[in-house]
KOLGU-40617 format. One line per field, with one value per residue (C-alpha): residue number from 1; x, y, z. Coordinates in Angstrom, 3 decimals, always signed. Layout:
REM KOLGU-40617
num	[NUM,...]
X	[X,...]
Y	[Y,...]
Z	[Z,...]
***
This chain:
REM KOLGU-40617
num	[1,2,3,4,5,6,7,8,9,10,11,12,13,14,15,16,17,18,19,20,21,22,23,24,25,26,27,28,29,30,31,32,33,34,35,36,37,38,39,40,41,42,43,44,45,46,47,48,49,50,51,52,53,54,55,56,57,58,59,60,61,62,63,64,65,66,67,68,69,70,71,72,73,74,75,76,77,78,79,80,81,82,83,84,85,86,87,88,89,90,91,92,93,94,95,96,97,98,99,100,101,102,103,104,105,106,107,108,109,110,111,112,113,114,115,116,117,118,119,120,121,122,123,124,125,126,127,128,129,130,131,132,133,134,135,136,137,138,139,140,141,142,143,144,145,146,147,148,149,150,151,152,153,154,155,156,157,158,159,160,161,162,163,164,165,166,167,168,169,170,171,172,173,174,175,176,177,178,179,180,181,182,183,184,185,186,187,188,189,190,191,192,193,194,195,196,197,198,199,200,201,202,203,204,205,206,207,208,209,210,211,212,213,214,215,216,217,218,219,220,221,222,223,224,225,226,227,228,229,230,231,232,233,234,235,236,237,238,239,240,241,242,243,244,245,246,247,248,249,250,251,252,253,254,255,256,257,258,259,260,261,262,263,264,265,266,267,268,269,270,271,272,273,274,275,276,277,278,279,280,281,282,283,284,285,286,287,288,289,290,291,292,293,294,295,296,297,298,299,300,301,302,303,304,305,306,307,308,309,310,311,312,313,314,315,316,317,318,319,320,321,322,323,324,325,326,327,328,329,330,331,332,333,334,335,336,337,338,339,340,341,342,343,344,345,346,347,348,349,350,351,352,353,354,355,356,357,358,359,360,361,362,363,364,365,366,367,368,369,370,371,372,373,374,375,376,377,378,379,380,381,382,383,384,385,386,387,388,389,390,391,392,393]
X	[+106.638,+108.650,+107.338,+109.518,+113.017,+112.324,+111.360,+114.348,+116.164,+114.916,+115.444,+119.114,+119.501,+116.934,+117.093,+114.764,+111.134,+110.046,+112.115,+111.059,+107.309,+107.868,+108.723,+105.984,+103.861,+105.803,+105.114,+101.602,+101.200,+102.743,+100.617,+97.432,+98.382,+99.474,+96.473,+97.316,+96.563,+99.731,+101.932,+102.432,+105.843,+104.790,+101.756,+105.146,+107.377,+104.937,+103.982,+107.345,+108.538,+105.315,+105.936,+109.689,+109.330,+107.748,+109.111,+112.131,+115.247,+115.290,+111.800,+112.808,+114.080,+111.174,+108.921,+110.655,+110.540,+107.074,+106.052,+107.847,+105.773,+102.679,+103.482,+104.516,+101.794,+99.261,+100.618,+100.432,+96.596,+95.350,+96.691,+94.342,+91.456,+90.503,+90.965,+94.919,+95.794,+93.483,+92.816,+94.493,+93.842,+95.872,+98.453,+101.300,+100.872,+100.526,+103.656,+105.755,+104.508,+104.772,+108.738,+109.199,+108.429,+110.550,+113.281,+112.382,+112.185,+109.546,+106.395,+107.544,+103.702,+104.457,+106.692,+104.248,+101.547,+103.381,+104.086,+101.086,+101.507,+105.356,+104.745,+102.402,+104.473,+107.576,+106.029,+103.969,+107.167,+108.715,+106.135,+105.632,+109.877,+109.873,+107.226,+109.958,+112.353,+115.695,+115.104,+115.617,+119.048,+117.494,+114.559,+116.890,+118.736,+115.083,+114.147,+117.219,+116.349,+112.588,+113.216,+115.512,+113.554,+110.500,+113.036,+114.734,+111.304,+110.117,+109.566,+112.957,+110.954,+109.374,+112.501,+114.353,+111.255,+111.623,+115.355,+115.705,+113.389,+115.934,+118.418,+116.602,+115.921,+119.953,+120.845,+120.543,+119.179,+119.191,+122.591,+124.495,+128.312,+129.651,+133.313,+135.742,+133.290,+132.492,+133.698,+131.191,+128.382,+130.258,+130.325,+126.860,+125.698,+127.703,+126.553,+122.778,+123.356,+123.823,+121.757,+119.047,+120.428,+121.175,+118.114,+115.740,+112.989,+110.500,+107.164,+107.309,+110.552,+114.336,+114.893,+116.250,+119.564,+117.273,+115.849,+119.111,+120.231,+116.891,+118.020,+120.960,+120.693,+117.442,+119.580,+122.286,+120.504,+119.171,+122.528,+123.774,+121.031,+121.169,+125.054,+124.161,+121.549,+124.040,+126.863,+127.397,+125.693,+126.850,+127.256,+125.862,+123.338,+119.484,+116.396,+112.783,+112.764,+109.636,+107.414,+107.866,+104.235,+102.822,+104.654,+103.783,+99.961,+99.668,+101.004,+98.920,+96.074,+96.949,+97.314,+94.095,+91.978,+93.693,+92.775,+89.396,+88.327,+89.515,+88.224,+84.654,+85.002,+85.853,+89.423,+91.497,+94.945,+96.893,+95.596,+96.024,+99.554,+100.214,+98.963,+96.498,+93.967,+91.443,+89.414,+86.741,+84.169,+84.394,+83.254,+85.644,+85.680,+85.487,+82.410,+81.406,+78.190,+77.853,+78.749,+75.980,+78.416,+81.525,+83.479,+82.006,+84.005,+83.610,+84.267,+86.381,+86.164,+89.649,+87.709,+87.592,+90.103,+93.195,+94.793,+98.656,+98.911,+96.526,+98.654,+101.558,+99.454,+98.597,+100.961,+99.987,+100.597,+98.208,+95.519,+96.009,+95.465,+92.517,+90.760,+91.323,+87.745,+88.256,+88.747,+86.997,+88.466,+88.147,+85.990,+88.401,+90.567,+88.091,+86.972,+91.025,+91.275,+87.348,+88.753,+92.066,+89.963,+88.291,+90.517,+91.750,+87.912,+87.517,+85.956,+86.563,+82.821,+82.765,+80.017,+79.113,+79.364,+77.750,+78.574,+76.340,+77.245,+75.268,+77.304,+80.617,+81.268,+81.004,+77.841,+76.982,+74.559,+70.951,+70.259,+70.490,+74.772,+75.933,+78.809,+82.142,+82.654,+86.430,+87.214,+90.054,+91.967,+91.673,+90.599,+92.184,+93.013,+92.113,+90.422,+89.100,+85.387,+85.173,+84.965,+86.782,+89.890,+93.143,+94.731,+97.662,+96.338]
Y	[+101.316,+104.206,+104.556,+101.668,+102.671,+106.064,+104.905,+102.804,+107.012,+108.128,+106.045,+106.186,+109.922,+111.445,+109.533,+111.518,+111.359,+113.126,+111.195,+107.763,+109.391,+109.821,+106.079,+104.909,+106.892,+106.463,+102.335,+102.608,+104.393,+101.100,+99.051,+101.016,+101.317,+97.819,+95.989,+92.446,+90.864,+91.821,+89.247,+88.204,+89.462,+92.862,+93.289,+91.711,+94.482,+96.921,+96.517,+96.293,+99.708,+101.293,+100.501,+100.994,+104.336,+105.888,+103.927,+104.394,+102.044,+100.245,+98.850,+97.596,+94.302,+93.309,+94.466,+92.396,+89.171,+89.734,+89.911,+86.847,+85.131,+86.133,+85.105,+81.624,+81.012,+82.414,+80.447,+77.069,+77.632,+79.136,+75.181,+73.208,+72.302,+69.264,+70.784,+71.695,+68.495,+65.477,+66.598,+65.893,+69.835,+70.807,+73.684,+71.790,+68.824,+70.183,+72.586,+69.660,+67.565,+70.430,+71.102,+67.442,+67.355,+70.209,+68.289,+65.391,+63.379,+60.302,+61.718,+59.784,+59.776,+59.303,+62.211,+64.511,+63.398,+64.223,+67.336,+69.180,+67.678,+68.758,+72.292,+72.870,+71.571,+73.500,+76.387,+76.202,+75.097,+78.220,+80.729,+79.142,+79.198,+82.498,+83.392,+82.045,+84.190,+83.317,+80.525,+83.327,+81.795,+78.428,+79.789,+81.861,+77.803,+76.332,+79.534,+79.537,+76.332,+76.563,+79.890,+77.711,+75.299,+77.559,+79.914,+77.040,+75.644,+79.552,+81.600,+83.735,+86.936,+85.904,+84.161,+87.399,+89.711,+87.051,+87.146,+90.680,+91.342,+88.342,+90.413,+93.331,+90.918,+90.643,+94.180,+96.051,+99.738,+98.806,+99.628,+96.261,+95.975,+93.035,+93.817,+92.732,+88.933,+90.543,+87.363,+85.205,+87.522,+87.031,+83.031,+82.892,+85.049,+82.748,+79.491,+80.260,+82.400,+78.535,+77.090,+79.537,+78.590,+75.491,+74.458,+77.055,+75.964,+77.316,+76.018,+77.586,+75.049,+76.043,+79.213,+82.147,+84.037,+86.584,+83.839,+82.006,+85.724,+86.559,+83.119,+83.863,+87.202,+86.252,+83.522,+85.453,+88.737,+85.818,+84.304,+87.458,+88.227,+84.756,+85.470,+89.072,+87.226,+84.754,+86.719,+88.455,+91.387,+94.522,+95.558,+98.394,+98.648,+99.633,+97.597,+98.319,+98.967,+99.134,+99.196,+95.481,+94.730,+96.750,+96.152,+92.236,+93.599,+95.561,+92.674,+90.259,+92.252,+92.929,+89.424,+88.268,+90.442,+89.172,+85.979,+86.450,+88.265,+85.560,+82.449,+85.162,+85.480,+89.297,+88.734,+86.653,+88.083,+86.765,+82.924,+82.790,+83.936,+81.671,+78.473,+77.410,+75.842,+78.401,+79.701,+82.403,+79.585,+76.429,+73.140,+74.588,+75.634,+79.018,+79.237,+83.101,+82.467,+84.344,+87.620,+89.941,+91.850,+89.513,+90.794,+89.776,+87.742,+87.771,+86.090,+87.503,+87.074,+88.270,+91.087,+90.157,+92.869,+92.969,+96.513,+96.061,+99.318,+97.442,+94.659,+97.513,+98.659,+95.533,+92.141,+90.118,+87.022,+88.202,+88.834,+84.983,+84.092,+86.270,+85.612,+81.449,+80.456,+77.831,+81.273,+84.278,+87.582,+89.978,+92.978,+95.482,+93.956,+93.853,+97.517,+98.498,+96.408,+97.384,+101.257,+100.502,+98.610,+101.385,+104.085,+101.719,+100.828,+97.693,+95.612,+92.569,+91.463,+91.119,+88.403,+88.411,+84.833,+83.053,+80.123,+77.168,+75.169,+72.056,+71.536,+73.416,+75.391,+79.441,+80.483,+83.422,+85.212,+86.217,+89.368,+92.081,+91.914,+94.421,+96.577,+95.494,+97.938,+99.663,+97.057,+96.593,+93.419,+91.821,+88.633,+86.471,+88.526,+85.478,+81.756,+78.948,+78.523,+74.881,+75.182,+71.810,+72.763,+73.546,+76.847,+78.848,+82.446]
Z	[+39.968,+41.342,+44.638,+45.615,+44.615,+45.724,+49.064,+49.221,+48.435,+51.052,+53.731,+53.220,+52.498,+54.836,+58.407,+60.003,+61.401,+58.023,+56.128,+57.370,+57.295,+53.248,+53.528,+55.053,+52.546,+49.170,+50.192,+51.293,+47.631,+46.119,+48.047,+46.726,+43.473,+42.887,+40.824,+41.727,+45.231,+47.739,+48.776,+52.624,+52.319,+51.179,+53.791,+56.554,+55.389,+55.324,+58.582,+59.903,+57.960,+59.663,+62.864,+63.184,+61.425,+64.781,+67.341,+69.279,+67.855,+71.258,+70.534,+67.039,+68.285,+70.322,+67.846,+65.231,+67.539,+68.358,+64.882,+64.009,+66.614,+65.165,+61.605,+62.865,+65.218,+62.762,+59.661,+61.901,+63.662,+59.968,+58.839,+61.071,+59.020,+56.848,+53.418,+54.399,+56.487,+54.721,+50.781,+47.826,+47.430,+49.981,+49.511,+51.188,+49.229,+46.164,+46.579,+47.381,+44.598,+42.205,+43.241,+42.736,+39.726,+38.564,+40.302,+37.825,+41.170,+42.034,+44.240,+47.415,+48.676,+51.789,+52.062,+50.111,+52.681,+55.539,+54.836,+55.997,+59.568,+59.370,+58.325,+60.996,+63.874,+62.462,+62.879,+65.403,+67.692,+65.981,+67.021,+70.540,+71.118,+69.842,+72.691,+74.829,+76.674,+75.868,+73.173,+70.519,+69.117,+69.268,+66.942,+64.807,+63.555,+62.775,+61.141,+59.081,+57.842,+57.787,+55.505,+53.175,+52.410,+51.910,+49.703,+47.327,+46.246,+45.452,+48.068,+48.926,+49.017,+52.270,+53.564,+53.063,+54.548,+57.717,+57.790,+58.088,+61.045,+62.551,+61.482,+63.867,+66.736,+67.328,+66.166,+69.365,+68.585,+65.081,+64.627,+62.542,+63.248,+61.105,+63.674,+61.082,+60.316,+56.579,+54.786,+57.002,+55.613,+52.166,+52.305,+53.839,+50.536,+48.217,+50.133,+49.704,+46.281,+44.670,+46.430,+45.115,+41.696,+41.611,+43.645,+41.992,+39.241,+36.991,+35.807,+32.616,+31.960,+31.521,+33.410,+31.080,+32.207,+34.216,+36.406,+36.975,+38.048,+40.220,+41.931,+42.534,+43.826,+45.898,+47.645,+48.498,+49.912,+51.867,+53.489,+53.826,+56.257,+57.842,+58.645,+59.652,+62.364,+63.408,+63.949,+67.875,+68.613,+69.516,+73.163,+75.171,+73.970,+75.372,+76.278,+75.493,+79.126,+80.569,+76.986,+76.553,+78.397,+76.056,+72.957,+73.415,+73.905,+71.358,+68.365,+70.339,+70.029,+66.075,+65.841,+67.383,+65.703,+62.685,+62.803,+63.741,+60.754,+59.031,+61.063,+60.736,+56.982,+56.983,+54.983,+53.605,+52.152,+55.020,+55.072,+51.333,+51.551,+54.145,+51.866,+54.294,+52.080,+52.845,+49.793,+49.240,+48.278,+49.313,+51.651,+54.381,+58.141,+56.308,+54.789,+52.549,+52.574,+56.081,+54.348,+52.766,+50.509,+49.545,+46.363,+43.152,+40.371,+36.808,+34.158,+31.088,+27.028,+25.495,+22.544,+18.852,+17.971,+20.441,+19.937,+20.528,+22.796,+24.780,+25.657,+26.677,+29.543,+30.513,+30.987,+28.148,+30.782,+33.398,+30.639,+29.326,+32.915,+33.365,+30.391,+30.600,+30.400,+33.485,+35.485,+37.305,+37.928,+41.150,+40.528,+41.994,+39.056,+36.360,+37.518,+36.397,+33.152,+32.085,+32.352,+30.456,+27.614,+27.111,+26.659,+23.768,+22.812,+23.460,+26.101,+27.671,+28.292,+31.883,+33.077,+36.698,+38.220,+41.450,+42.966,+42.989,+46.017,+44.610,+41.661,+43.693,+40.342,+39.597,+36.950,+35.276,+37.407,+36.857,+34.621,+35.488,+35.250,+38.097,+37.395,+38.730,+41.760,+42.334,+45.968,+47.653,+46.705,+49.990,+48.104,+44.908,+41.938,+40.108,+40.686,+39.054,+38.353,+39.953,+43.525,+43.869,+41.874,+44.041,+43.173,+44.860,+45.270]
***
């Protein structure tokens, strides 16, 4: 948990190529050490970090534009299949209908089913304008309010991730002069602050004063950084020159070979992130069968005797979740949990599972039970047993 903050240290105390190399290492630590699936806002920042640790600050705007580009385009193509635009399953439908009813507002059906199409087109004309030489200011409004919208119903962490590498694109040589326009940044952080908490909901119910204040504070980090994009840029400043041919190859490249390992099966962390509708079992255009060695799940039993230093090394909310028996658990996960249960000597009875595409549900698996192997969590931490049941990984 300290990795973070510390990084955070030492990029503002130690601006130099070692310092931003004990960055890029104190996150890649976090991101190894976390035991829950990454976010596409931490793999986003991560990337970004990397790269504009080791590459001149002239590059760092048409890296971050570039990179935007791929997230948009990618997040739109990864959308086109039947499961995301046609099901009741589908991930934009079922966010929509899920923040309506926080809102304690009808399901407008028609609205919920257009949705899909509208996401896709957003940001598909996003990532395409973005491509665009000289539409970047015209991207930067529809991102602003693509990133809103996304952020009020419970996703500022990614708005904010997004925002800042706008932020980048119109901070020449990374270098941010607000030139006396502070209380725009101010208003734009006090605008979207209540938004965030007016606008903000829970599904466990009433939010307590720490979500009203994560909210709050999410939104306006988040208008800040919108007014920071807006605002003029700085003169005299550099270009990336003659490296922009091969900065746009190389995050094409990156890019492409992306999303072929996912269309192929390889990985998945990206389209789940994206809410695609793309699942690691499943009657879709991505089908696991194809792969010899795909991650195993398992299914949990919570043990007769629950010792209460267990539950202080792990969250007592993720083991409820993980234990549910309408769930299966990632073996890179059960691996961790399997090794903390028994330093307290207990188990948790982990029962291998297969799926059965006839019936579309997850059994137990034939004897012999192999051991859950330590894997990277480049898959769901946690999914249902019915293959037909619509989950947000």
């Amino acid at each position: 948990m300290a990795a973070l903050p510390l990084a955070l240290l030492v990029a503002l105390t130690l601006p130099s190529l070692a310092g931003r190399t004990v960055v890029v290492l104190l996150v890649a630590f976090w991101m190894l050490a976390t035991q829950v699936r990454l976010s596409d806002h931490c793999w986003l920042g991560a990337v970004a970090v990397t790269v504009m640790a080791f590459t001149p600050a002239s590059l760092h705007s048409l890296v971050a534009l570039d990179l935007l580009a791929g997230v948009y385009l990618t997040a739109a193509l990864l959308k086109v299949n039947g499961e995301y635009l046609c099901t009741e399953r589908s991930a934009g439908r079922v966010v929509t209908a899920h923040y309506l009813h926080l809102l304690r507002l009808p399901d407008f059906p028609r609205l919920v089913k257009s949705v899909p199409v509208a996401v896709i087109a957003v940001e598909l004309v996003a990532g395409v304008l973005a491509c665009a030489p000289g539409s970047e200011r015209c991207v930067l409004w529809l991102a602003i309010l693509m990133h809103l919208v996304f952020g009020v119903s419970g996703n500022f962490p990614f708005s904010v991730v997004a925002m800042a590498l706008w932020v980048a694109v119109f901070t020449p040589d990374s270098h941010i002069t607000l030139a006396g326009a502070s209380w725009i940044v101010g208003a734009g952080a006090l605008l979207a602050g209540l938004l965030g908490l007016f606008g903000g909901r829970t599904a466990m119910g009433p939010r307590s004063t720490g979500w009203l204040v994560k909210d709050f504070y999410q939104g306006a980090v988040y208008g800040a950084l919108c007014a920071m994009a807006v605002l003029p840029p700085a003169a005299g400043a550099t270009g990336p020159g003659s490296w922009t041919p091969l900065v746009h190859g190389l995050i094409a490249l990156v890019f492409a070979v992306n999303f072929a390992l996912v269309v192929a099966g390889v990985k998945l962390e990206w389209s789940f992130a994206m809410f695609t509708s793309l699942r690691p079992f499943g009657q879709t255009w991505l089908e696991r069968h194809r792969l010899r060695d795909w991650p195993r799940y398992y299914a949990l039993s919570l043990p007769s005797r629950m010792p209460k230093s267990l539950l202080r090394d792990v969250d007592p909310t993720f083991l409820y979740l993980a234990t549910r028996d309408e769930n299966v658990v990632h073996e890179g996960v059960v691996f961790h949990l399997e090794a903390v249960a028994r330093q307290h000597r207990v188990t948790f009875a982990p029962q291998a599972m297969m799926p059965v595409r006839e019936r579309r549900v997850l059994v137990p698996a034939d004897p012999p039970q192999p051991a859950p192997r330590r894997r990277l969590l480049d898959y769901p931490a946690v999914v249902p047993k019915s293959l037909n049941h619509r989950y947000l990984a």
